[in-house]
N, C-alpha and C positions, 0 to 999 in steps of 0.2 A: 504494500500500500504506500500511494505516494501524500505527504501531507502541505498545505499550505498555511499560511502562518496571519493569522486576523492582524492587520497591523496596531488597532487599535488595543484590543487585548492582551497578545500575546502569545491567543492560543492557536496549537498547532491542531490543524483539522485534516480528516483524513477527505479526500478530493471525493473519495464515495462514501454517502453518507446513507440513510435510511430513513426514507417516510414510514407513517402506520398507518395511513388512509384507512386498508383492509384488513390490515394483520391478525384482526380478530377472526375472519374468515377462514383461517389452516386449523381452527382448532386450537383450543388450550395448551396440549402437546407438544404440535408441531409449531406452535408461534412462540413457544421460549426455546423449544432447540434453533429458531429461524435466528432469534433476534441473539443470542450467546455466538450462533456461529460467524454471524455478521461481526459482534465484537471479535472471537476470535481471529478472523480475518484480518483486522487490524481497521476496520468503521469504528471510529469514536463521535461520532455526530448523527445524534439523533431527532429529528423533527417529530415534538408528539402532536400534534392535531390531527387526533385517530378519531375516525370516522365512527367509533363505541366506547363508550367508557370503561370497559373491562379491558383495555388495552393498559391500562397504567398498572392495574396488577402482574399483568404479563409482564412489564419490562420490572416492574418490583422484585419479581421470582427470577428472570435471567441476569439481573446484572445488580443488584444492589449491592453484591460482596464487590463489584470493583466499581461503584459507583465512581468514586474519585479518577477514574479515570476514563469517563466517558461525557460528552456535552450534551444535555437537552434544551432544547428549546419549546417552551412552554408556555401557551399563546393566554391572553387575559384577555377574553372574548368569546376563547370559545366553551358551548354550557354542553353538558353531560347530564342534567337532574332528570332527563329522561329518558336517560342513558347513552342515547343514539347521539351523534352531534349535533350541537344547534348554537346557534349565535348571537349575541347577546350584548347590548347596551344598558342594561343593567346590571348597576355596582355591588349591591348585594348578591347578584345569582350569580356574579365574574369571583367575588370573593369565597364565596361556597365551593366554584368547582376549583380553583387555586387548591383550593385547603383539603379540597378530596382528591386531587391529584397528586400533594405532594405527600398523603398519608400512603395512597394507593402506590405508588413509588418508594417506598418505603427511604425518605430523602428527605432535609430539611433546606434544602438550598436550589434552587433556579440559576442554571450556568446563564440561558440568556430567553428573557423575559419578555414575551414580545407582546408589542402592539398589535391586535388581531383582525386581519381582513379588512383595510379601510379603499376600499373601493370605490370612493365616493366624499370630496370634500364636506359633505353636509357628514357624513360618518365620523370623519376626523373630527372636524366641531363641537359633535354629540359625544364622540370618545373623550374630549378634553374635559365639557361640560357638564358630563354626569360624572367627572370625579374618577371615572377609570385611572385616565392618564395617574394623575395625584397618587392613587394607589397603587401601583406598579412603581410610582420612582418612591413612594416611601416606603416598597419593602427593598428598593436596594439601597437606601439611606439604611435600610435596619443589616442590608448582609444576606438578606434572603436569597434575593434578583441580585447575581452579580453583574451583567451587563444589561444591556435593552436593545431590545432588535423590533422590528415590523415586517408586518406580511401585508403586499399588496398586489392585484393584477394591474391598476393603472398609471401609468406614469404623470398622470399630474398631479395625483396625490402624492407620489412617494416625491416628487419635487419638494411638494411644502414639509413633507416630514425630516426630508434632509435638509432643507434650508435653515431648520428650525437644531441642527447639533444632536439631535440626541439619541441617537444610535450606533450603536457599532456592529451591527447584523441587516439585513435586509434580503428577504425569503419573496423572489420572485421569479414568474413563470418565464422560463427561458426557452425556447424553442424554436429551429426555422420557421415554424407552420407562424406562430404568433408573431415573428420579427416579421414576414414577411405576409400579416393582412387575412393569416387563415387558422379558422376555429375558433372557439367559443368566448375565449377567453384574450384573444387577437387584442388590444386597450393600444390604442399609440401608434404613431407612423413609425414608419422604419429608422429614422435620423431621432424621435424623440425616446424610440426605446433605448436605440445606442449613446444618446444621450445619457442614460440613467446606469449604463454599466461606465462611462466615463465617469462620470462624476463618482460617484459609489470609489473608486479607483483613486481620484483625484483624495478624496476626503478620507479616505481609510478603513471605508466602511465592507466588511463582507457580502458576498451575495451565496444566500443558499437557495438551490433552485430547485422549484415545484416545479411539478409537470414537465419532466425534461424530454416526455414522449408525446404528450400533445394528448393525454387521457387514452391514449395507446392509435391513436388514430394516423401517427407516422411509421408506425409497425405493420401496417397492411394495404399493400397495394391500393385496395378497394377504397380507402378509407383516406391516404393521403393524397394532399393535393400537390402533389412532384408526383403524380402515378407511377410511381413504385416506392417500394418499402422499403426504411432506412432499419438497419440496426439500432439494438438499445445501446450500441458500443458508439456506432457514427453519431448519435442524440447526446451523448455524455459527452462527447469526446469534442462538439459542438456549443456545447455552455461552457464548457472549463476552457475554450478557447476566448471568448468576451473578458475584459476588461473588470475586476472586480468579484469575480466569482471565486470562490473557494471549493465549494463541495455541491455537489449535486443527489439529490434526494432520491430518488427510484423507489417504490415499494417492490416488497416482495412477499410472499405466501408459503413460503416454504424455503427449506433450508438446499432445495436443488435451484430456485432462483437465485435465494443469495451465492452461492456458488458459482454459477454463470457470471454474477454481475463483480464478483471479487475477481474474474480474469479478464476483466477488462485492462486491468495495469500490464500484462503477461503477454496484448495482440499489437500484433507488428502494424506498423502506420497505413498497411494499403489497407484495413481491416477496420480502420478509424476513417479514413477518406470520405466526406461527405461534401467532395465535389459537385455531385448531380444537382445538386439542389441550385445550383449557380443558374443551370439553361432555365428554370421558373423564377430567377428570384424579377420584382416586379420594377417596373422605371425607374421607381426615386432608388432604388437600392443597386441600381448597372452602375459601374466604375468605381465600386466603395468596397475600399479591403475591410476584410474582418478578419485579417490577423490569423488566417488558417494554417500559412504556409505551404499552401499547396503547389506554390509556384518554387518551392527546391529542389534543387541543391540551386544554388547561387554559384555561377563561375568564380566569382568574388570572393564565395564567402560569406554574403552579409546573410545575418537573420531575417527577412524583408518583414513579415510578422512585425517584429518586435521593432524597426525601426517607422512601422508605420504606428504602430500603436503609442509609441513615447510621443513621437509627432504628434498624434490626435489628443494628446492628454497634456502636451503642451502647450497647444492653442488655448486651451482650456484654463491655461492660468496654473497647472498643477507644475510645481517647481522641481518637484522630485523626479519628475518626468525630464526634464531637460538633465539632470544628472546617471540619471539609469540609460538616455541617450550617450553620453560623453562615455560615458562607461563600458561601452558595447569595443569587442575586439576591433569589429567592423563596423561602419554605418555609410550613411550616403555616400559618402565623399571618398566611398573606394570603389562606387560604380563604376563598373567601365564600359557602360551604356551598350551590351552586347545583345539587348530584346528578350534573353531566356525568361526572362518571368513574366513579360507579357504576352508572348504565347501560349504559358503554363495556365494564366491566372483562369480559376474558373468563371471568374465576377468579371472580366474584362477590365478590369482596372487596369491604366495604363502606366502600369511601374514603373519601366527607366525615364519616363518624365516624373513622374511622380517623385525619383531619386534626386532630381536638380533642384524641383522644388523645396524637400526636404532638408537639402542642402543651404541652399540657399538663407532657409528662415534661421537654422543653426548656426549659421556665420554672420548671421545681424550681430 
Protein backbone atom coordinates (compact mmCIF):
# COMPACT_ATOMS: atom_id res chain seq x y z
CA UNK A 1 0.00 0.00 0.00
CA UNK A 2 1.04 3.32 -1.11
CA UNK A 3 0.33 6.36 1.41
CA UNK A 4 -0.16 10.01 1.19
CA UNK A 5 0.42 12.47 3.70
CA UNK A 6 -2.63 15.24 4.76
CA UNK A 7 -0.52 18.35 4.75
CA UNK A 8 -2.59 19.95 7.17
CA UNK A 9 -2.59 17.20 9.79
CA UNK A 10 0.11 15.12 9.25
CA UNK A 11 -1.43 12.17 8.65
CA UNK A 12 -0.28 9.59 6.54
CA UNK A 13 -3.30 7.92 4.59
CA UNK A 14 -3.28 4.95 2.62
CA UNK A 15 -4.20 6.01 -1.27
CA UNK A 16 -7.19 3.06 -0.80
CA UNK A 17 -9.26 3.73 1.52
CA UNK A 18 -12.90 2.14 2.20
CA UNK A 19 -16.49 3.27 2.10
CA UNK A 20 -19.45 1.27 4.13
CA UNK A 21 -22.24 2.44 1.99
CA UNK A 22 -23.23 -1.48 1.84
CA UNK A 23 -21.17 -3.30 4.13
CA UNK A 24 -23.89 -4.39 6.13
CA UNK A 25 -25.07 -6.30 3.12
CA UNK A 26 -22.07 -9.41 3.21
CA UNK A 27 -23.46 -10.32 6.58
CA UNK A 28 -22.33 -9.92 10.13
CA UNK A 29 -19.59 -12.50 9.36
CA UNK A 30 -18.25 -11.73 6.24
CA UNK A 31 -18.22 -7.78 6.84
CA UNK A 32 -15.73 -7.88 9.92
CA UNK A 33 -13.60 -10.48 8.02
CA UNK A 34 -14.04 -7.74 4.99
CA UNK A 35 -13.21 -4.66 6.96
CA UNK A 36 -9.88 -6.56 9.24
CA UNK A 37 -8.73 -7.71 5.83
CA UNK A 38 -8.83 -4.37 4.28
CA UNK A 39 -6.81 -3.10 7.41
CA UNK A 40 -4.72 -5.93 7.10
CA UNK A 41 -3.99 -4.96 3.62
CA UNK A 42 -2.54 -1.86 4.85
CA UNK A 43 -6.28 0.62 4.38
CA UNK A 44 -6.03 2.81 7.36
CA UNK A 45 -8.93 5.35 6.20
CA UNK A 46 -12.08 4.72 6.68
CA UNK A 47 -15.31 6.62 5.58
CA UNK A 48 -18.39 5.60 7.95
CA UNK A 49 -21.51 7.03 6.23
CA UNK A 50 -22.94 3.47 6.03
CA UNK A 51 -25.89 3.26 4.57
CA UNK A 52 -27.29 1.15 8.40
CA UNK A 53 -26.50 1.73 11.51
CA UNK A 54 -25.35 -1.69 12.42
CA UNK A 55 -22.37 -0.92 10.41
CA UNK A 56 -20.45 0.88 13.58
CA UNK A 57 -20.70 -2.30 15.55
CA UNK A 58 -19.15 -4.01 12.74
CA UNK A 59 -16.18 -1.91 12.58
CA UNK A 60 -16.28 -1.98 16.63
CA UNK A 61 -15.79 -5.96 16.45
CA UNK A 62 -12.94 -5.77 13.57
CA UNK A 63 -10.60 -3.10 14.58
CA UNK A 64 -11.12 -1.59 17.86
CA UNK A 65 -7.85 -3.49 19.36
CA UNK A 66 -5.96 -1.23 16.66
CA UNK A 67 -8.03 1.57 16.75
CA UNK A 68 -5.05 4.00 17.10
CA UNK A 69 -4.15 3.20 14.10
CA UNK A 70 -6.74 3.55 11.73
CA UNK A 71 -8.62 7.05 10.56
CA UNK A 72 -12.52 7.54 10.51
CA UNK A 73 -14.22 9.91 9.33
CA UNK A 74 -17.43 10.56 10.84
CA UNK A 75 -20.20 12.78 9.37
CA UNK A 76 -22.56 15.11 11.99
CA UNK A 77 -25.47 14.91 9.76
CA UNK A 78 -25.82 11.84 9.12
CA UNK A 79 -29.20 10.04 11.52
CA UNK A 80 -29.36 6.28 12.04
CA UNK A 81 -32.45 6.58 14.83
CA UNK A 82 -34.19 4.56 12.38
CA UNK A 83 -31.48 2.69 11.73
CA UNK A 84 -31.30 2.81 7.83
CA UNK A 85 -29.47 6.26 6.82
CA UNK A 86 -31.01 9.57 6.99
CA UNK A 87 -30.09 13.15 7.09
CA UNK A 88 -30.50 15.44 9.28
CA UNK A 89 -30.45 19.40 10.38
CA UNK A 90 -31.32 18.74 13.59
CA UNK A 91 -28.81 19.24 16.51
CA UNK A 92 -30.28 17.01 18.93
CA UNK A 93 -30.84 13.97 16.44
CA UNK A 94 -26.92 14.86 14.96
CA UNK A 95 -25.89 14.70 18.75
CA UNK A 96 -27.73 11.34 19.55
CA UNK A 97 -26.37 9.49 16.41
CA UNK A 98 -22.52 11.02 17.27
CA UNK A 99 -22.99 9.55 20.69
CA UNK A 100 -24.39 6.17 19.21
CA UNK A 101 -21.60 5.84 16.83
CA UNK A 102 -18.85 6.53 18.98
CA UNK A 103 -20.21 3.81 21.65
CA UNK A 104 -21.08 1.43 18.76
CA UNK A 105 -17.38 1.89 17.62
CA UNK A 106 -16.25 1.09 20.66
CA UNK A 107 -13.85 4.62 20.53
CA UNK A 108 -13.80 7.95 22.34
CA UNK A 109 -12.29 10.06 19.73
CA UNK A 110 -13.24 11.32 15.88
CA UNK A 111 -9.94 11.24 13.67
CA UNK A 112 -11.89 13.62 11.20
CA UNK A 113 -15.33 15.06 11.91
CA UNK A 114 -17.07 16.19 9.08
CA UNK A 115 -19.53 18.47 7.99
CA UNK A 116 -22.37 16.36 6.24
CA UNK A 117 -23.68 16.46 2.61
CA UNK A 118 -24.05 20.24 2.01
CA UNK A 119 -25.24 20.32 -1.31
CA UNK A 120 -26.87 23.40 -1.36
CA UNK A 121 -25.96 27.00 0.12
CA UNK A 122 -29.22 27.29 1.91
CA UNK A 123 -28.00 23.75 3.73
CA UNK A 124 -24.66 25.20 4.74
CA UNK A 125 -26.71 28.28 6.37
CA UNK A 126 -29.18 25.85 8.05
CA UNK A 127 -25.95 23.71 9.11
CA UNK A 128 -24.40 26.84 10.75
CA UNK A 129 -27.77 28.13 12.16
CA UNK A 130 -29.14 25.25 13.85
CA UNK A 131 -25.98 25.06 15.99
CA UNK A 132 -24.51 21.91 14.18
CA UNK A 133 -21.46 23.61 12.92
CA UNK A 134 -20.97 25.05 16.80
CA UNK A 135 -21.15 21.44 17.99
CA UNK A 136 -18.66 19.79 15.89
CA UNK A 137 -15.90 22.46 16.44
CA UNK A 138 -16.70 22.29 20.30
CA UNK A 139 -16.17 18.76 20.55
CA UNK A 140 -12.67 19.20 18.81
CA UNK A 141 -12.09 22.25 21.36
CA UNK A 142 -12.83 19.26 23.88
CA UNK A 143 -10.27 16.51 21.99
CA UNK A 144 -13.17 14.52 20.63
CA UNK A 145 -13.03 15.79 16.79
CA UNK A 146 -9.60 15.87 16.02
CA UNK A 147 -9.76 17.43 12.77
CA UNK A 148 -12.80 18.70 10.58
CA UNK A 149 -13.58 17.74 7.03
CA UNK A 150 -16.82 18.04 4.66
CA UNK A 151 -18.62 16.14 2.35
CA UNK A 152 -20.16 17.64 -0.75
CA UNK A 153 -21.25 16.85 -4.55
CA UNK A 154 -21.35 20.78 -5.40
CA UNK A 155 -18.74 22.85 -6.08
CA UNK A 156 -20.09 26.18 -5.03
CA UNK A 157 -20.62 25.03 -1.83
CA UNK A 158 -17.51 23.60 -1.19
CA UNK A 159 -16.11 27.05 -2.55
CA UNK A 160 -17.70 28.97 0.41
CA UNK A 161 -16.78 26.01 2.81
CA UNK A 162 -13.16 26.49 1.88
CA UNK A 163 -13.03 30.11 1.76
CA UNK A 164 -14.35 30.16 5.14
CA UNK A 165 -10.48 27.96 6.66
CA UNK A 166 -11.92 25.32 8.38
CA UNK A 167 -11.19 22.10 7.06
CA UNK A 168 -8.43 19.94 6.45
CA UNK A 169 -10.42 16.98 4.62
CA UNK A 170 -12.81 17.32 1.88
CA UNK A 171 -14.99 13.98 0.66
CA UNK A 172 -15.93 14.60 -2.99
CA UNK A 173 -17.28 12.73 -5.97
CA UNK A 174 -14.57 12.33 -8.25
CA UNK A 175 -15.14 10.62 -11.58
CA UNK A 176 -14.76 11.19 -15.46
CA UNK A 177 -18.49 10.59 -15.86
CA UNK A 178 -19.15 13.80 -13.36
CA UNK A 179 -15.96 15.80 -14.58
CA UNK A 180 -17.04 15.54 -17.80
CA UNK A 181 -21.39 16.47 -17.41
CA UNK A 182 -22.58 12.79 -16.81
CA UNK A 183 -24.75 11.08 -14.14
CA UNK A 184 -26.53 11.83 -11.24
CA UNK A 185 -24.40 13.59 -9.21
CA UNK A 186 -22.58 15.43 -12.45
CA UNK A 187 -22.73 19.42 -9.91
CA UNK A 188 -20.12 21.92 -11.81
CA UNK A 189 -18.59 22.57 -15.32
CA UNK A 190 -15.41 20.93 -16.09
CA UNK A 191 -12.95 24.19 -15.27
CA UNK A 192 -15.06 24.74 -11.85
CA UNK A 193 -14.79 21.04 -10.74
CA UNK A 194 -10.93 21.25 -11.52
CA UNK A 195 -11.07 24.34 -9.97
CA UNK A 196 -11.91 22.68 -6.54
CA UNK A 197 -9.05 19.87 -6.65
CA UNK A 198 -6.75 23.01 -7.29
CA UNK A 199 -7.53 24.90 -4.74
CA UNK A 200 -8.07 21.90 -2.10
CA UNK A 201 -4.19 21.48 -3.35
CA UNK A 202 -3.39 25.11 -3.17
CA UNK A 203 -4.74 25.23 0.72
CA UNK A 204 -3.74 21.98 2.11
CA UNK A 205 -6.61 20.52 2.37
CA UNK A 206 -7.39 16.46 1.49
CA UNK A 207 -9.62 15.19 -0.90
CA UNK A 208 -11.33 11.72 -0.11
CA UNK A 209 -13.33 10.46 -2.93
CA UNK A 210 -16.90 9.19 -3.16
CA UNK A 211 -18.07 7.48 -5.90
CA UNK A 212 -14.85 6.84 -7.77
CA UNK A 213 -17.05 4.45 -10.14
CA UNK A 214 -19.96 6.61 -10.86
CA UNK A 215 -22.54 4.24 -8.43
CA UNK A 216 -20.97 1.46 -10.72
CA UNK A 217 -22.23 2.93 -14.00
CA UNK A 218 -18.45 3.31 -15.46
CA UNK A 219 -18.18 -0.41 -14.84
CA UNK A 220 -20.54 -1.46 -17.63
CA UNK A 221 -20.43 -0.85 -21.03
CA UNK A 222 -24.29 -0.53 -21.03
CA UNK A 223 -24.26 1.95 -18.59
CA UNK A 224 -21.26 4.27 -19.21
CA UNK A 225 -21.21 7.16 -21.22
CA UNK A 226 -17.59 6.44 -23.10
CA UNK A 227 -19.54 3.18 -24.32
CA UNK A 228 -17.23 0.84 -22.98
CA UNK A 229 -16.32 -0.09 -19.60
CA UNK A 230 -13.47 1.22 -17.41
CA UNK A 231 -11.93 -0.69 -14.68
CA UNK A 232 -12.24 -0.07 -10.96
CA UNK A 233 -8.25 0.13 -11.27
CA UNK A 234 -8.57 2.82 -14.42
CA UNK A 235 -11.43 4.84 -11.89
CA UNK A 236 -8.92 4.96 -8.98
CA UNK A 237 -6.12 5.35 -10.75
CA UNK A 238 -8.15 8.58 -12.34
CA UNK A 239 -8.99 10.54 -8.90
CA UNK A 240 -5.42 9.82 -7.35
CA UNK A 241 -4.31 11.59 -10.40
CA UNK A 242 -6.33 15.23 -9.77
CA UNK A 243 -4.61 17.70 -7.76
CA UNK A 244 -5.56 17.28 -3.80
CA UNK A 245 -6.73 13.82 -3.47
CA UNK A 246 -5.38 11.40 -1.13
CA UNK A 247 -7.28 8.32 -0.98
CA UNK A 248 -10.19 7.07 -2.70
CA UNK A 249 -13.11 5.30 -1.02
CA UNK A 250 -14.58 2.02 -3.05
CA UNK A 251 -17.00 -0.02 -1.16
CA UNK A 252 -16.64 -3.52 -0.93
CA UNK A 253 -18.81 -6.63 0.37
CA UNK A 254 -16.76 -9.10 0.89
CA UNK A 255 -13.32 -9.86 1.68
CA UNK A 256 -12.65 -11.24 -2.31
CA UNK A 257 -13.48 -7.56 -3.23
CA UNK A 258 -11.31 -6.07 -0.87
CA UNK A 259 -8.75 -8.39 -2.31
CA UNK A 260 -9.02 -7.23 -5.93
CA UNK A 261 -9.10 -3.69 -4.95
CA UNK A 262 -5.72 -4.08 -2.50
CA UNK A 263 -3.92 -5.07 -6.15
CA UNK A 264 -4.49 -2.23 -7.56
CA UNK A 265 -0.93 -0.97 -6.05
CA UNK A 266 0.66 -4.54 -7.75
CA UNK A 267 -0.99 -3.46 -11.87
CA UNK A 268 1.54 -2.28 -14.33
CA UNK A 269 0.47 1.22 -15.94
CA UNK A 270 -1.09 -0.11 -19.29
CA UNK A 271 -3.72 -1.72 -16.62
CA UNK A 272 -4.31 1.92 -15.17
CA UNK A 273 -4.46 3.65 -18.65
CA UNK A 274 -7.65 5.40 -18.93
CA UNK A 275 -6.99 7.19 -22.12
CA UNK A 276 -10.20 6.20 -23.90
CA UNK A 277 -12.03 8.51 -22.17
CA UNK A 278 -10.19 11.43 -23.87
CA UNK A 279 -12.12 10.61 -27.64
CA UNK A 280 -15.68 11.66 -25.39
CA UNK A 281 -14.32 14.10 -23.14
CA UNK A 282 -16.64 17.26 -24.10
CA UNK A 283 -15.57 21.10 -25.74
CA UNK A 284 -14.65 23.01 -22.73
CA UNK A 285 -12.42 20.02 -21.54
CA UNK A 286 -10.35 19.57 -25.48
CA UNK A 287 -6.70 20.81 -24.99
CA UNK A 288 -6.73 20.69 -20.99
CA UNK A 289 -4.13 18.38 -19.28
CA UNK A 290 -5.08 16.42 -16.38
CA UNK A 291 -2.00 15.51 -15.39
CA UNK A 292 -2.31 11.64 -16.52
CA UNK A 293 0.94 11.39 -18.16
CA UNK A 294 -0.20 9.53 -20.65
CA UNK A 295 1.92 11.20 -23.10
CA UNK A 296 5.44 9.40 -21.62
CA UNK A 297 8.28 8.73 -21.68
CA UNK A 298 9.52 12.39 -22.57
CA UNK A 299 12.61 12.31 -24.95
CA UNK A 300 13.75 14.82 -22.30
CA UNK A 301 12.93 13.53 -19.42
CA UNK A 302 10.51 15.89 -18.16
CA UNK A 303 7.57 14.74 -15.80
CA UNK A 304 4.96 16.60 -18.21
CA UNK A 305 2.03 15.80 -15.56
CA UNK A 306 3.78 17.26 -12.93
CA UNK A 307 5.19 20.31 -14.63
CA UNK A 308 1.72 21.09 -15.81
CA UNK A 309 0.04 20.68 -12.62
CA UNK A 310 2.71 23.08 -10.59
CA UNK A 311 1.96 25.55 -13.56
CA UNK A 312 -1.86 25.30 -12.88
CA UNK A 313 -1.51 25.71 -9.05
CA UNK A 314 0.78 28.52 -9.80
CA UNK A 315 -1.58 30.61 -11.49
CA UNK A 316 -3.51 30.09 -8.66
CA UNK A 317 -1.49 32.03 -6.35
CA UNK A 318 -0.29 28.69 -4.49
CA UNK A 319 3.48 29.59 -3.61
CA UNK A 320 4.57 26.17 -2.83
CA UNK A 321 3.75 25.22 -6.35
CA UNK A 322 6.29 27.54 -7.84
CA UNK A 323 8.96 25.60 -5.58
CA UNK A 324 7.81 22.00 -6.13
CA UNK A 325 8.35 23.45 -9.97
CA UNK A 326 12.02 24.64 -9.30
CA UNK A 327 12.49 21.43 -7.60
CA UNK A 328 11.75 19.19 -10.53
CA UNK A 329 15.02 17.28 -12.06
CA UNK A 330 13.51 18.57 -15.33
CA UNK A 331 10.90 21.05 -16.37
CA UNK A 332 10.11 23.33 -19.38
CA UNK A 333 13.17 24.78 -20.06
CA UNK A 334 14.61 21.33 -21.09
CA UNK A 335 12.01 20.80 -23.95
CA UNK A 336 13.57 20.38 -26.98
CA UNK A 337 10.37 20.98 -28.74
CA UNK A 338 10.58 17.37 -30.47
CA UNK A 339 6.19 16.93 -30.66
CA UNK A 340 6.30 13.29 -28.69
CA UNK A 341 3.73 14.40 -26.26
CA UNK A 342 1.43 15.88 -28.55
CA UNK A 343 0.93 13.14 -30.58
CA UNK A 344 0.63 10.90 -27.38
CA UNK A 345 -1.69 13.26 -25.49
CA UNK A 346 -5.03 11.69 -25.39
CA UNK A 347 -6.86 15.27 -24.50
CA UNK A 348 -5.14 16.84 -27.51
CA UNK A 349 -3.60 19.30 -25.54
CA UNK A 350 -0.85 20.88 -27.20
CA UNK A 351 2.20 20.26 -25.14
CA UNK A 352 5.50 21.46 -26.70
CA UNK A 353 3.71 24.91 -26.94
CA UNK A 354 2.36 24.52 -23.97
CA UNK A 355 6.28 23.90 -22.62
CA UNK A 356 7.23 27.63 -23.95
CA UNK A 357 4.45 28.85 -22.22
CA UNK A 358 5.29 27.37 -19.07
CA UNK A 359 8.59 28.41 -19.52
CA UNK A 360 8.20 31.56 -20.04
CA UNK A 361 5.79 32.45 -16.99
CA UNK A 362 8.65 30.69 -14.77
CA UNK A 363 11.26 33.06 -15.91
CA UNK A 364 9.13 36.23 -15.04
Amino acid sequence: MKYRTNLRTGDRISEIGMGTAYIVEAGRTEAVRTVRRAYEGGVNYFDLAAGDGSAFSIFGEALSDVRDQVLYQIHFGADYSKVTYGWTLDLDTVKRSVDRQLRDLKTDYINYGFIHCMDSSADWASYQRNGILRYLLDMKSQGVVRHIGASSHTPSVIREILDGDLIDMLMFSVNPAYDYHQGEYAYGGVDERAQIYRQCEKQGVGISVMKPFSGGQLLDKKTSPFGKALTQYQCIRYALDKPGVLTVLPGAQSVREIEYLLKYEEQPESALDYSVIGDFAPPEAGGKCVYCNHCAPCPAGIDIGAVNKFYDLAKIGDDMAREHYRALKKNAADCIGCGHCNGRCPFSVAQKERMREIKEYFDQ
